[in-house]
C-alpha positions in Angstrom: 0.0 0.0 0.0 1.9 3.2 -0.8 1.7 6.5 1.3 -0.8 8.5 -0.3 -3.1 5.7 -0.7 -2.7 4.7 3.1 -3.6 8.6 3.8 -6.6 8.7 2.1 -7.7 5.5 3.5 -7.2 6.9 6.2 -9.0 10.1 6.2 -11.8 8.1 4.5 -12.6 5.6 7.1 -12.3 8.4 9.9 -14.5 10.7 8.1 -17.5 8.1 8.2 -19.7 8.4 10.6 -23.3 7.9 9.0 -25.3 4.6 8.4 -28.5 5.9 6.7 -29.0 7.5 3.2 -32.0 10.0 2.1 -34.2 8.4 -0.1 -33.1 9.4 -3.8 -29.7 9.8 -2.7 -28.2 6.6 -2.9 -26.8 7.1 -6.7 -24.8 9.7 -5.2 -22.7 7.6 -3.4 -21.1 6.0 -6.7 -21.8 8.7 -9.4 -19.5 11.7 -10.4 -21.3 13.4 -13.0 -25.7 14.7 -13.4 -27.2 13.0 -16.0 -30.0 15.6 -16.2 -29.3 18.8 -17.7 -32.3 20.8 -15.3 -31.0 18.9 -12.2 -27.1 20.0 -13.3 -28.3 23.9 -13.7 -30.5 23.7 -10.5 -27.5 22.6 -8.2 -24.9 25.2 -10.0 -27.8 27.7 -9.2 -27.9 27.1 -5.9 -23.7 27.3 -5.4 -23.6 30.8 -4.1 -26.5 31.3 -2.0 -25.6 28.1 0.3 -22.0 29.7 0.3 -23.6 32.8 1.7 -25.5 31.6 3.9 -28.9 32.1 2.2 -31.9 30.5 3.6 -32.7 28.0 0.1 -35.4 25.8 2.3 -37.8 26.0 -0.2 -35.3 25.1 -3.8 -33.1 22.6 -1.7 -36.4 21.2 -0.7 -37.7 20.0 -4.2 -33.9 19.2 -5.3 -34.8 16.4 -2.5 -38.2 15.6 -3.8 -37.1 15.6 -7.6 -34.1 13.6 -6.6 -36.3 10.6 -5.0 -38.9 10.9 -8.1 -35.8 10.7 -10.3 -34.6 7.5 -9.0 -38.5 6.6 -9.3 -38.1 7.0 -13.0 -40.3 9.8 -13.1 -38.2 11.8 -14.9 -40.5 14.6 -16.3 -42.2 15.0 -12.4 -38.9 15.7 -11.1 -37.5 17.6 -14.5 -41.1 19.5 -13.3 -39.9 20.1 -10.0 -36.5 21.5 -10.5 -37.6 24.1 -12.7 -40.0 25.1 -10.6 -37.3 25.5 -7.8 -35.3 28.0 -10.5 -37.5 30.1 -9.3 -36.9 30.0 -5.5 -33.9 31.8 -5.6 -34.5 35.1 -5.8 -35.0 37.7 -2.7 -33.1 34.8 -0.5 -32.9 36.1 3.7 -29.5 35.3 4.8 -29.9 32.3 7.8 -29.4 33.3 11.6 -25.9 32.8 12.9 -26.7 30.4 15.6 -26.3 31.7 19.3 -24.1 29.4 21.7 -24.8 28.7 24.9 -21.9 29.2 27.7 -18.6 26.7 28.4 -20.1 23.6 29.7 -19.1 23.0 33.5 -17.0 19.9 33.9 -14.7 18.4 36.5 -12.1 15.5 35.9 -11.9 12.0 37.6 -8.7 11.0 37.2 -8.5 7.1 36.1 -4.8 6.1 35.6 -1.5 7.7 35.4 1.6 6.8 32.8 5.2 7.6 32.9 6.8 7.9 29.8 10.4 6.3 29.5 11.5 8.8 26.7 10.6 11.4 28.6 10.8 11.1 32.6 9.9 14.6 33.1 6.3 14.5 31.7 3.4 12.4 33.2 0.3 10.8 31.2 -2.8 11.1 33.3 -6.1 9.2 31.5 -9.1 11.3 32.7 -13.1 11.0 32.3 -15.5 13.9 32.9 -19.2 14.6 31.8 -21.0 16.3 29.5 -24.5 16.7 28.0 -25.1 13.7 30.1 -22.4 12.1 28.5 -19.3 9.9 29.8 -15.8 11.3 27.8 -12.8 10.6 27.9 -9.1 11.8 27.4 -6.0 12.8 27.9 -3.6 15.2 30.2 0.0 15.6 30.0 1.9 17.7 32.9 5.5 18.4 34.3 6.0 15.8 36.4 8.0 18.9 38.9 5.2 21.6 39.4 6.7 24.3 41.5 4.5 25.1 44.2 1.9 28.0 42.8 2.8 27.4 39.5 0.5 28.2 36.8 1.2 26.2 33.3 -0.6 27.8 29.9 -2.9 25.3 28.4 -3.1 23.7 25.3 -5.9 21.9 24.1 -5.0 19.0 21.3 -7.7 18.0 18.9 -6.8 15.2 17.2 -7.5 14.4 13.6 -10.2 11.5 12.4 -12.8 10.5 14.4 -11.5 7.1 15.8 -9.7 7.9 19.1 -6.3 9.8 19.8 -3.4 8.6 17.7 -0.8 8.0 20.3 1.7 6.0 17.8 1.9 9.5 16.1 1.5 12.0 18.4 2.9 10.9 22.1 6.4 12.5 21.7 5.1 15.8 20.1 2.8 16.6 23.2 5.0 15.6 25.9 7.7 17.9 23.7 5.2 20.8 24.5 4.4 19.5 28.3 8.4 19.8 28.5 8.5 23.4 27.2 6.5 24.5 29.6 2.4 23.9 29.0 -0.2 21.7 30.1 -1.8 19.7 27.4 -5.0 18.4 27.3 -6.8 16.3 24.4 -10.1 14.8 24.8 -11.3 11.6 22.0 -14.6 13.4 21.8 -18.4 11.8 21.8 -18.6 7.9 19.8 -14.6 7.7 19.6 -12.4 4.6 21.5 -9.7 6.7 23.7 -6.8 5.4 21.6 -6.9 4.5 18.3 -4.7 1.4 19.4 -6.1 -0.7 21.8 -4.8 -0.1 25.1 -6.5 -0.9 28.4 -6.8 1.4 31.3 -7.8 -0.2 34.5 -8.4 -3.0 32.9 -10.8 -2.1 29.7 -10.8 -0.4 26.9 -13.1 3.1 26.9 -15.0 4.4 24.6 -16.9 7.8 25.0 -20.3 7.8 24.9 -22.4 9.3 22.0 -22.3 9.9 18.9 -19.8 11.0 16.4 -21.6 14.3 15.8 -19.6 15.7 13.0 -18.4 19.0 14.5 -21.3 19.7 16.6 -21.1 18.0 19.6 -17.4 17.9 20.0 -17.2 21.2 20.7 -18.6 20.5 23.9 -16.5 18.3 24.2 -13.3 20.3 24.0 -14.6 23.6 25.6 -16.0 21.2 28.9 -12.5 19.6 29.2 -11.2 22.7 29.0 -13.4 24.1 31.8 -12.2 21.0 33.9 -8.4 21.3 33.2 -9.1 25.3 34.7 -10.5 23.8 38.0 -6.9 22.1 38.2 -4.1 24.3 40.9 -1.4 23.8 38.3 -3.7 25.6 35.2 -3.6 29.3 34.1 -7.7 30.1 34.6 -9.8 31.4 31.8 -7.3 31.1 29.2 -6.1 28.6 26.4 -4.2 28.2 23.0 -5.2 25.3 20.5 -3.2 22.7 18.3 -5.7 20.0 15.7 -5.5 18.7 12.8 -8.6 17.7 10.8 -11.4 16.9 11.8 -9.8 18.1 15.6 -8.8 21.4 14.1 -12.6 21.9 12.5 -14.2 21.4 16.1 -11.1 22.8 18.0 -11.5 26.4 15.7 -15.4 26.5 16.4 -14.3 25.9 20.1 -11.9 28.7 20.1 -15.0 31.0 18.3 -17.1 30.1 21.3 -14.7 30.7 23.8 -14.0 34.4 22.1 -11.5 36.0 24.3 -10.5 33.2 26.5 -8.2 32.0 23.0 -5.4 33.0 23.1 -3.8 31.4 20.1 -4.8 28.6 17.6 -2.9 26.9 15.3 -4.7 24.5 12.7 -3.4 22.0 10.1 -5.7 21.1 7.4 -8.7 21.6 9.0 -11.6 19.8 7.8 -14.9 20.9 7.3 -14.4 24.7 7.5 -16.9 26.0 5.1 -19.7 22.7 5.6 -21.7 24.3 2.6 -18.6 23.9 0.1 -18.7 20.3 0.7 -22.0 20.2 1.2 -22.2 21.6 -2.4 -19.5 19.1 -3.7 -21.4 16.4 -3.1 -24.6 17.4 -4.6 -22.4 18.3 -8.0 -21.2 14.5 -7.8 -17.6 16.4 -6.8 -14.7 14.4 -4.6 -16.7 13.3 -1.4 -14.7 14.8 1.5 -17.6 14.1 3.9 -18.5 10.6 3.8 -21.5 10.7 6.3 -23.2 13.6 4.2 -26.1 11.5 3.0 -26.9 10.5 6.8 -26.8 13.9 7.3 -29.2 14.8 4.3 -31.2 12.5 6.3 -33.4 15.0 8.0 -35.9 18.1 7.8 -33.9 20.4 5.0 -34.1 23.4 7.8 -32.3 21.4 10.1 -29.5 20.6 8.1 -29.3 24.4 6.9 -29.0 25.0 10.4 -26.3 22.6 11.2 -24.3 23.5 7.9 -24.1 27.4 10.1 -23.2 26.0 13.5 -20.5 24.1 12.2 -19.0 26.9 9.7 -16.3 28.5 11.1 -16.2 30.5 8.3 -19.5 32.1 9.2 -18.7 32.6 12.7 -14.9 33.8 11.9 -16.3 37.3 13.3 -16.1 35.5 17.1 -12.6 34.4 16.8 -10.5 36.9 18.8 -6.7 35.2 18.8 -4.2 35.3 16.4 -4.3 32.2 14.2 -1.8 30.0 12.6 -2.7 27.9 9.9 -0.9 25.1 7.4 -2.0 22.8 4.5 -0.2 20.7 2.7 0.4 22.0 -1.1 0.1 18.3 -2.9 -3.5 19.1 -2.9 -3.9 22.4 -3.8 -7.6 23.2 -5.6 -9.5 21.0 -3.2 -12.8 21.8 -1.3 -10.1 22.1 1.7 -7.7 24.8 0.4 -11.1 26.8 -1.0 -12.7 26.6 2.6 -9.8 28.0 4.0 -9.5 30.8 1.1 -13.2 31.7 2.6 -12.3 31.3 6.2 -9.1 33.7 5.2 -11.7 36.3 3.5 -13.9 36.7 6.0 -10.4 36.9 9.0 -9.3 40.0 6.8 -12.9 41.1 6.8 -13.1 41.1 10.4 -9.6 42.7 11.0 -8.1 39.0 12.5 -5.0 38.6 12.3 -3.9 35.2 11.0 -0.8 33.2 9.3 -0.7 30.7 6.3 0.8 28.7 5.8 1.2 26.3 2.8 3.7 23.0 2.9 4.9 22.4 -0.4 4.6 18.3 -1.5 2.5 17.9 2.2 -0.8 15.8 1.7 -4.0 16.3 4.1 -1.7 14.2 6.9 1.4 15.5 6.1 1.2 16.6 10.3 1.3 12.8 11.3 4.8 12.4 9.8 6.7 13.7 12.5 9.9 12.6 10.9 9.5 14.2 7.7 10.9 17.3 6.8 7.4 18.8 6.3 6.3 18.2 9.6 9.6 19.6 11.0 9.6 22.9 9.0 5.6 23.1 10.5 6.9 22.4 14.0 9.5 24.7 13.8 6.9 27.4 12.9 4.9 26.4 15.3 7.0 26.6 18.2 8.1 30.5 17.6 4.3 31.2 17.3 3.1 29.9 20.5 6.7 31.7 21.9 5.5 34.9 20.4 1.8 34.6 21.3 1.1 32.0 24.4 4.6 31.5 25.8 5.3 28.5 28.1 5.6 28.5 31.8 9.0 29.8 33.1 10.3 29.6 36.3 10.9 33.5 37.7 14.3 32.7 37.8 15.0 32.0 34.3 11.7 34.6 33.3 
């Protein structure tokens, strides 16, 4: 299997978190071109007003309809249909911006403690907390010498996929940050294993409860484990900086929206599902399927899903995101839905007077973070490091301050 394919597989597999499909949808799953020339200028119609944010209940509404009369064979019914929807797009009301409710209260129970050969000075801690009724699980990484009233900065890690934290990749880069000073934290998130290997703690493996929620859920997720690392002695209150890839970095950047000016810094590497109507859009137009669950979530009231397509948009909340930002992509896949989302996400930043960094890794894939060795991932960490220096420096010592 060579690299690139193992990386998509990858990403695929992770990305997959529905079971159900819309009825009229299921060609979609295998088809990359519309065979109807009505349907084809209906969905290119309604492009830009789902990238704005337009409310398009009522055309998106009989593109669902036509579609299931379609696979019917009804053909002139749902040729019918879309052209009547043509006409649906004019004078289109922009959707709310959805309000969020406060930082979820939480408080740890810690379940088992590591130390880490490589690196004596850092211990693992396996925690488990609560919320929305829900039993999570995750990670916390501290000195293992905490001067008395020290306060460490804390960084939350949201990991990429949806199938548990990827220690094999990732366990020497966060106790590297523990060392220089921080606090990390990184939870699984709702219907994830813990690890993405199998490794017991107390004698089981854990799994969190729920449901893989596709960037809603999780963001209560991060922001209640955040509240519960701020109830610890050793953790700077009311503040936090953010490192995730993926599908991490999608919920981890609506987390840091939500928290507003308790951010202090975020950095994100190939964040998935930054503009939800671009791939949203993609896979009506039969385009690359980036979001492999989209037909599950088709698979409800079309209001509701216009809804959910703005809660999970960071693009149309990038107004709430008051931190300086860091961002990198790998270049090998330059023109996808992921590089556009981030040119909208970028527009809106300027927009809004943000201030943000790109940065794009020539030759590095969606993954290109997970290679620690490689010399992409080095170049990125280097970047990295002088960013969280500049903007959420780790704990010093007053001596060496």
């Amino acid at each position: 299997m060579t690299r690139l394919f193992a990386i998509a597989l990858a990403f695929a597999i992770a990305m997959f978190a529905g079971d159900t499909v819309r009825p009229g949808l299921e060609p979609l799953e295998t088809s990359y071109y519309i065979d109807n020339e009505i349907e084809e200028k209906l969905v290119e119609a309604l492009k830009q007003p789902l990238l704005e944010g337009l409310d398009v209940e009522a055309a998106l509404q009989d593109w669902f309809d036509g579609r299931l009369l379609h696979t019917q064979n009804k053909e002139k019914e749902a040729e019918e249909l879309w052209q009547k929807a043509l006409g649906k797009l004019k004078d289109l009301k922009q959707l709310p911006i959805p309000e969020w409710k406060p930082i979820p209260e939480a408080k740890f129970t810690m379940l088992q403690k590591f130390k880490l050969p490589q690196y004596p000075d850092v211990l693992l801690v396996v925690v488990q907390w609560e919320v929305d009724k829900l039993k999570q699980y995750g990670i916390l990484m501290v000195p293992v010498n905490t001067p008395k009233g020290a306060e460490y900065p804390l960084i939350l890690y949201c990991h990429g996929a949806a199938a548990g934290i990827p220690l094999s990749y990732f366990y020497g880069w966060l106790a590297d940050l523990a060392m220089q000073g921080y606090v990390v934290i990184g939870p699984a998130m709702r219907g994830e294993p813990l690890f993405q290997s199998p490794i017991k703690i107390n004698g089981e493996i854990l799994s969190c409860e729920g449901e893989i929620e596709n960037l809603d859920g999780e963001v209560n997720d991060c922001l209640s484990m955040i509240n519960a690392a701020w109830k610890l002695p050793f953790v700077r209150k009311n503040e936090f900086a953010m490192v995730g890839h993926s599908f991490g970095s999608g919920a981890g950047l609506l987390a840091a929206a939500r928290a507003n000016e308790y951010a202090k810094a975020v950095v994100s590497y190939d964040a998935w599902l930054v503009n939800p109507q671009r791939y949203y859009w993609d896979r009506m137009a039969r385009r690359a399927n980036n979001w492999l669950s989209w037909a599950d979530f088709c698979n409800q009231p079309v209001k509701n899903q216009l809804q959910g397509l703005m809660t999970r948009s960071i693009v149309h909340n990038a107004h709430k995101l008051k931190c300086p930002l860091l961002f990198f992509i790998g270049g090998a896949y330059e023109g996808s839905v992921f590089h556009q989302s981030h040119d909208d996400l970028h527009k809106n930043l300027k927009k809004h007077n943000i201030p943000y960094t790109y940065e794009i890794i020539e030759g590095g894939g969606h993954n290109f973070v997970l290679y620690t060795e490689y010399e992409e991932s080095k170049k990125a960490f280097k970047i990295q490091t002088e960013f969280l220096k500049k903007h959420y420096p780790p704990y010093k010592p007053d001596a060496e301050r």
